[in-house]
N, CA, C and O of each residue as an XYZ file, in Angstrom:
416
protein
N       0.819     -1.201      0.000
C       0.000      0.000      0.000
C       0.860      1.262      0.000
O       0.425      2.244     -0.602
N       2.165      1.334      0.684
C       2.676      2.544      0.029
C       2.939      2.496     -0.911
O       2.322      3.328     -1.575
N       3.688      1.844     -1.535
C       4.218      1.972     -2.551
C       3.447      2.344     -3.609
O       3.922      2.812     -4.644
N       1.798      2.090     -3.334
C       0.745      2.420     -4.660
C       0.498      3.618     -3.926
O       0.002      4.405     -4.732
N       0.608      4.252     -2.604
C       0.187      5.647     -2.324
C       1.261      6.576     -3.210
O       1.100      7.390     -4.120
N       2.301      6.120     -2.586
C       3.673      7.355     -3.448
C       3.323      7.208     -4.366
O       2.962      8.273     -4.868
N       3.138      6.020     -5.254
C       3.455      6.013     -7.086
C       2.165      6.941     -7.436
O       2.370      7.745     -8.345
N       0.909      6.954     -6.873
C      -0.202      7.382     -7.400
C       0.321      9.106     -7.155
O       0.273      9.993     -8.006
N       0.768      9.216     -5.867
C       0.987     10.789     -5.231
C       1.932     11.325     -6.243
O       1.458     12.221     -6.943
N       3.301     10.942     -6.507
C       4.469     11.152     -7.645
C       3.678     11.102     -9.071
O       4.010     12.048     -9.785
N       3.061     10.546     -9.449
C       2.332     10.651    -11.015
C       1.478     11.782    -10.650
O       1.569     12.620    -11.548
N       0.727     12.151     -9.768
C      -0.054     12.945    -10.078
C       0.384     14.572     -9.951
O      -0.059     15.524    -10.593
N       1.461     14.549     -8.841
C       2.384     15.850     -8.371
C       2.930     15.967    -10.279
O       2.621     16.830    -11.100
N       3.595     15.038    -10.407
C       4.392     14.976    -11.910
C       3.478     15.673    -12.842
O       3.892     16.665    -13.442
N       2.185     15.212    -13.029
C       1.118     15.550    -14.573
C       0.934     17.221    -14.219
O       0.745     18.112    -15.047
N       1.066     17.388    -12.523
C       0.644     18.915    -12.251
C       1.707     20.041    -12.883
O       1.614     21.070    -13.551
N       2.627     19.352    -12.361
C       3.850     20.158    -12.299
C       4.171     20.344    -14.206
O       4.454     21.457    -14.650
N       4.086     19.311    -14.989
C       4.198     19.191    -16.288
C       3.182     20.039    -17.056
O       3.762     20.733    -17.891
N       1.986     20.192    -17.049
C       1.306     20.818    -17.571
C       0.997     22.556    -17.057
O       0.474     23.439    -17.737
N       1.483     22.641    -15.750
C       1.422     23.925    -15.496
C       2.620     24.787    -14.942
O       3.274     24.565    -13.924
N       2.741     25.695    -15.732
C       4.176     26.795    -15.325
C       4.157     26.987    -14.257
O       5.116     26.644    -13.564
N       2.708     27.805    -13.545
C       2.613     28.605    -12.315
C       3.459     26.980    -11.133
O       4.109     27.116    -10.096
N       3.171     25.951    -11.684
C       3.084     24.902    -10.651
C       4.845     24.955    -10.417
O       5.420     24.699     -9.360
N       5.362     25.282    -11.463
C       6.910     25.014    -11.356
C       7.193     26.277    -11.281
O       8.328     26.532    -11.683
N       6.651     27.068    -10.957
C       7.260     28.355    -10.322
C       7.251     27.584     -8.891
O       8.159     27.254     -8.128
N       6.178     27.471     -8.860
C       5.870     27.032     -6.872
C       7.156     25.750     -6.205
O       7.146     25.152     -5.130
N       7.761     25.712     -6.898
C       8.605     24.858     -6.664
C       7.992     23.004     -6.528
O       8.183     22.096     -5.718
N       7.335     23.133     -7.598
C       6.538     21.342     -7.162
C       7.688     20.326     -7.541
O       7.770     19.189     -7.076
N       8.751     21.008     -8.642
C       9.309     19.856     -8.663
C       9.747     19.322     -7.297
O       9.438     18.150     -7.084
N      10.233     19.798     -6.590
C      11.280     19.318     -5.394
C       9.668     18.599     -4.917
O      10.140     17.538     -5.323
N       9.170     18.464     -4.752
C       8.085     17.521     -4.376
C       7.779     16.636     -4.942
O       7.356     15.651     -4.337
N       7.921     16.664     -6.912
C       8.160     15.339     -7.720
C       8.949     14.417     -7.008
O       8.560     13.290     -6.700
N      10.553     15.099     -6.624
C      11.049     14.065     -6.827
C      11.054     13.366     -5.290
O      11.552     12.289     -4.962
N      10.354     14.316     -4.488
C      10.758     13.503     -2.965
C       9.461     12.203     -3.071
O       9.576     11.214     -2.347
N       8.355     12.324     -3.955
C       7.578     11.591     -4.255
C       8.346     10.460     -4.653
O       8.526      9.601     -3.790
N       8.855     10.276     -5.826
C       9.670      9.488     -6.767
C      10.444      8.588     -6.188
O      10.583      7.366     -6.215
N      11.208     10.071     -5.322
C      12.626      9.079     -4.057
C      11.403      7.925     -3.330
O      11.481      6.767     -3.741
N      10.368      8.226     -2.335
C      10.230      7.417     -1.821
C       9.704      6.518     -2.621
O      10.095      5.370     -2.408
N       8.742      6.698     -3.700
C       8.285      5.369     -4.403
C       9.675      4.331     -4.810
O       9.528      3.122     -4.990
N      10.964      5.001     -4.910
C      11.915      3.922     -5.475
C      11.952      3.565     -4.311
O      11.809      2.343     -4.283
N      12.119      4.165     -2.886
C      12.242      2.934     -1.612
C      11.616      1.794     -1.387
O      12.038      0.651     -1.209
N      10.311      2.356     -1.427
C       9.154      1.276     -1.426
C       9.473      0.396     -2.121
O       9.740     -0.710     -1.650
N       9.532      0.684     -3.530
C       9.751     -0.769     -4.292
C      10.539     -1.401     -4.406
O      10.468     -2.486     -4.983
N      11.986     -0.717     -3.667
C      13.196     -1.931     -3.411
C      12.592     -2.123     -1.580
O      13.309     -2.943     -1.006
N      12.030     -1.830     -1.112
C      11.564     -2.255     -0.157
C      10.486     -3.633     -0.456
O      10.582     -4.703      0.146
N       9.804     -3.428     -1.166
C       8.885     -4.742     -1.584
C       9.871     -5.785     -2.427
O       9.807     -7.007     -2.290
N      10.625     -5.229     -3.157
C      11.016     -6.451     -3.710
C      11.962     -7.388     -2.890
O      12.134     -8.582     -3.137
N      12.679     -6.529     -1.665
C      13.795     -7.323     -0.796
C      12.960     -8.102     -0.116
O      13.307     -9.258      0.129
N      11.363     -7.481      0.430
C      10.314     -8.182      1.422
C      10.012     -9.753      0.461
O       9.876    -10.898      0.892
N       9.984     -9.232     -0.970
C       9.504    -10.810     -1.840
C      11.021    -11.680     -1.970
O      11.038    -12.730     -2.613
N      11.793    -11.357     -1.563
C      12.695    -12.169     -1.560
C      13.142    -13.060     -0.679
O      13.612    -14.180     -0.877
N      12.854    -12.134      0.883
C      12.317    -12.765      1.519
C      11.624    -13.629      2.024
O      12.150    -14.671      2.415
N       9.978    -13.365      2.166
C       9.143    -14.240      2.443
C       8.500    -15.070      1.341
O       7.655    -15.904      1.664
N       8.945    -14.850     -0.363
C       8.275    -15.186     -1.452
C       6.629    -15.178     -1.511
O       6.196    -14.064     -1.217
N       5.961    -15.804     -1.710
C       4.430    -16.189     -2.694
C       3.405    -15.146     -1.118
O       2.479    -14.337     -1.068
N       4.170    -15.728     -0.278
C       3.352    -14.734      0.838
C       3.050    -13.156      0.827
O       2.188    -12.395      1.267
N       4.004    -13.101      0.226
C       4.468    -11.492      0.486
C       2.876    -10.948     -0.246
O       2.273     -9.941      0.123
N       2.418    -11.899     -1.351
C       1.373    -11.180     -1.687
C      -0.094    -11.359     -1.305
O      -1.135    -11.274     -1.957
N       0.212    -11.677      0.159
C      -1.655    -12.057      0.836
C      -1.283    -11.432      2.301
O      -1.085    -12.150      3.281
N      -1.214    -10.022      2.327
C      -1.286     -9.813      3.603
C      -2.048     -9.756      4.393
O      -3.113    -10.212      3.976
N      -2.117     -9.302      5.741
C      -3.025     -9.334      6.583
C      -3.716     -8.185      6.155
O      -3.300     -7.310      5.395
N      -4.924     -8.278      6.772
C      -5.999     -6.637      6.789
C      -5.098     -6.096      7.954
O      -5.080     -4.887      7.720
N      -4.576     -6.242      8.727
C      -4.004     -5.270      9.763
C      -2.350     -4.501      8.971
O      -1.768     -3.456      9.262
N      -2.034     -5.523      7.958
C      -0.856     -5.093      7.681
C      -1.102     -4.431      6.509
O      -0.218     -3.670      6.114
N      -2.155     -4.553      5.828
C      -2.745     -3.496      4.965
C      -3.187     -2.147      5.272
O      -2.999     -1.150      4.575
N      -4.105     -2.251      6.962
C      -4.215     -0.588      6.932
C      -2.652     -0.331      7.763
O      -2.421      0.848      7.493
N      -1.777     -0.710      8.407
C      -0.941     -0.357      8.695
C      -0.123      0.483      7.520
O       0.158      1.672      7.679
N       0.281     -0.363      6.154
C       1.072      0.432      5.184
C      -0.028      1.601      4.686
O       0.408      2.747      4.581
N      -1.186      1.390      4.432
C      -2.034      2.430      3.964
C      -1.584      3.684      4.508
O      -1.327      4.614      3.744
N      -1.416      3.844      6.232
C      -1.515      4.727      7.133
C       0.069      5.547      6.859
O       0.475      6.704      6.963
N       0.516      4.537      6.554
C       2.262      5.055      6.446
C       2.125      5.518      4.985
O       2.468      6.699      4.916
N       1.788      5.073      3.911
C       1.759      5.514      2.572
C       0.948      6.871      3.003
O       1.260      7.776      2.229
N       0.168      7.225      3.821
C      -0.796      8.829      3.565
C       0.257      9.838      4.555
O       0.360     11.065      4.541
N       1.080      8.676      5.523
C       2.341      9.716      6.299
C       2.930     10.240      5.541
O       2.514     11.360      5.240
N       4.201      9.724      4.828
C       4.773      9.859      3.864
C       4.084     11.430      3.175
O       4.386     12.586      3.470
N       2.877     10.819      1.983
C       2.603     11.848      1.744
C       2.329     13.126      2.592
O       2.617     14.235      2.142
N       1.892     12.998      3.557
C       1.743     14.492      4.322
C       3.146     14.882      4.784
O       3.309     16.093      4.934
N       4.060     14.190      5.006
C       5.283     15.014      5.484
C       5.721     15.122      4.487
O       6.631     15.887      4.807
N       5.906     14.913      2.945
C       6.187     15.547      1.653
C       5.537     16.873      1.261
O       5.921     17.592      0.338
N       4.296     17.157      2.240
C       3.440     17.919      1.831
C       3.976     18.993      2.539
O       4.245     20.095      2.060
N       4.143     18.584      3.870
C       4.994     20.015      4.823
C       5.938     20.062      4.475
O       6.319     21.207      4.718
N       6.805     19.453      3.934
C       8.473     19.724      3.718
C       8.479     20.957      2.635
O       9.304     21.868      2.574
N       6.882     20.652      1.468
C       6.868     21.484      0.483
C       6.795     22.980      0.919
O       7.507     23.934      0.606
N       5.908     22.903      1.592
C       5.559     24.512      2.015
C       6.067     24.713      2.843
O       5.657     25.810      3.222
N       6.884     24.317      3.577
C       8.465     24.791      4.467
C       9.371     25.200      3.560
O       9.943     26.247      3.863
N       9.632     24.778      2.700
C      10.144     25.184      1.481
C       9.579     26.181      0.713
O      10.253     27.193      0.520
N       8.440     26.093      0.221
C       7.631     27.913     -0.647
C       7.894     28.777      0.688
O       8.619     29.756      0.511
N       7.402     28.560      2.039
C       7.408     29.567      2.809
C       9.141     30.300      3.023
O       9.417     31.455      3.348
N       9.920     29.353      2.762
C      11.693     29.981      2.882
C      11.963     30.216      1.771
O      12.994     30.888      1.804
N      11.556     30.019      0.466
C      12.163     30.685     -0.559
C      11.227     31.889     -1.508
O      11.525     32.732     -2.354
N       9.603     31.313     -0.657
C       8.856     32.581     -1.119
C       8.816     33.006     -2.567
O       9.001     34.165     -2.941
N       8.514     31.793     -3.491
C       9.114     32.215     -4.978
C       7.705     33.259     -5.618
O       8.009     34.137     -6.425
N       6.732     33.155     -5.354
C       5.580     34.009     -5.495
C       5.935     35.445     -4.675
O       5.128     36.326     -4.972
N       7.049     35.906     -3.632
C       6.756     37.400     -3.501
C       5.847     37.587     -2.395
O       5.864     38.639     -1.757
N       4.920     36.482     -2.074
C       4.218     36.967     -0.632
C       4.195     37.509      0.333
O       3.428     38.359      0.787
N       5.561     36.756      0.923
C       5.728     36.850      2.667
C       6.781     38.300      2.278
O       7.160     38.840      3.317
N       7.292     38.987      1.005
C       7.973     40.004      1.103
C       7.033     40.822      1.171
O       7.745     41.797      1.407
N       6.152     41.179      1.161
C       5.154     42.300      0.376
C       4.626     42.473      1.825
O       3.847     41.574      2.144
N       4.856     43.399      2.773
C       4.207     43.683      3.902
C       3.463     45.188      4.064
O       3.824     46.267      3.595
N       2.573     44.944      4.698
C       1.501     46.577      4.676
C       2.768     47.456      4.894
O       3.827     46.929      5.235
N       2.644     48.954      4.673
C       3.343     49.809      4.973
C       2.724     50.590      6.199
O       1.580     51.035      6.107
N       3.595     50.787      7.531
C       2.373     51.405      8.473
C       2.502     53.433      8.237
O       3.326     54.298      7.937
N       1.190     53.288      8.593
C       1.065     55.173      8.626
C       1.348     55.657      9.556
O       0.889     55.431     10.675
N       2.631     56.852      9.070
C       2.428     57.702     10.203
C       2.055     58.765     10.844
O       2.210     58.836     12.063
């Protein structure tokens, strides 16, 4: 289950970032690829697990299913804060510079 959370999260960050400028102003790539990075973990993570336990590896438990589910939607959310810890420090939109001017 992660490994289909990242791959789905990384393809879809990817189609955003590809079809729209504003998106790669915002800095999405660096979020492509932290997507990407972890989907390649996962899947040398699954394939060392099938080497392991073989024919099993593919009937898991329901507990060990929502367990990876829960970690595949972690993943994505701390990719998600890392992002906008990132727009918020490099500010590529001009926002956080642009402050009221006070009257005096």
């Amino acid at each position: 289950m992660t490994l289909l959370i990242t791959v789905f999260a990384a393809v879809a960050v990817t189609l955003i970032w590809y079809t729209s400028e504003k998106a790669r102003r915002m800095k999405l790539g660096a979020l492509c690829l932290a997507f990407w990075g972890a989907s390649l973990m996962w899947l040398v993570d699954a394939v060392m697990e099938y080497i392991e336990v073989g024919a099993e590896y593919f009937s898991p438990s329901g507990a060990d299913m929502l367990n990876d589910a829960f970690l595949g939607i972690s993943v994505v959310a701390l990719g998600l804060v890392v992002w906008v810890i990132t727009l918020l420090v490099k500010d590529p939109a001009g926002v956080l510079g642009k402050r009221p001017k006070k009257h005096e």
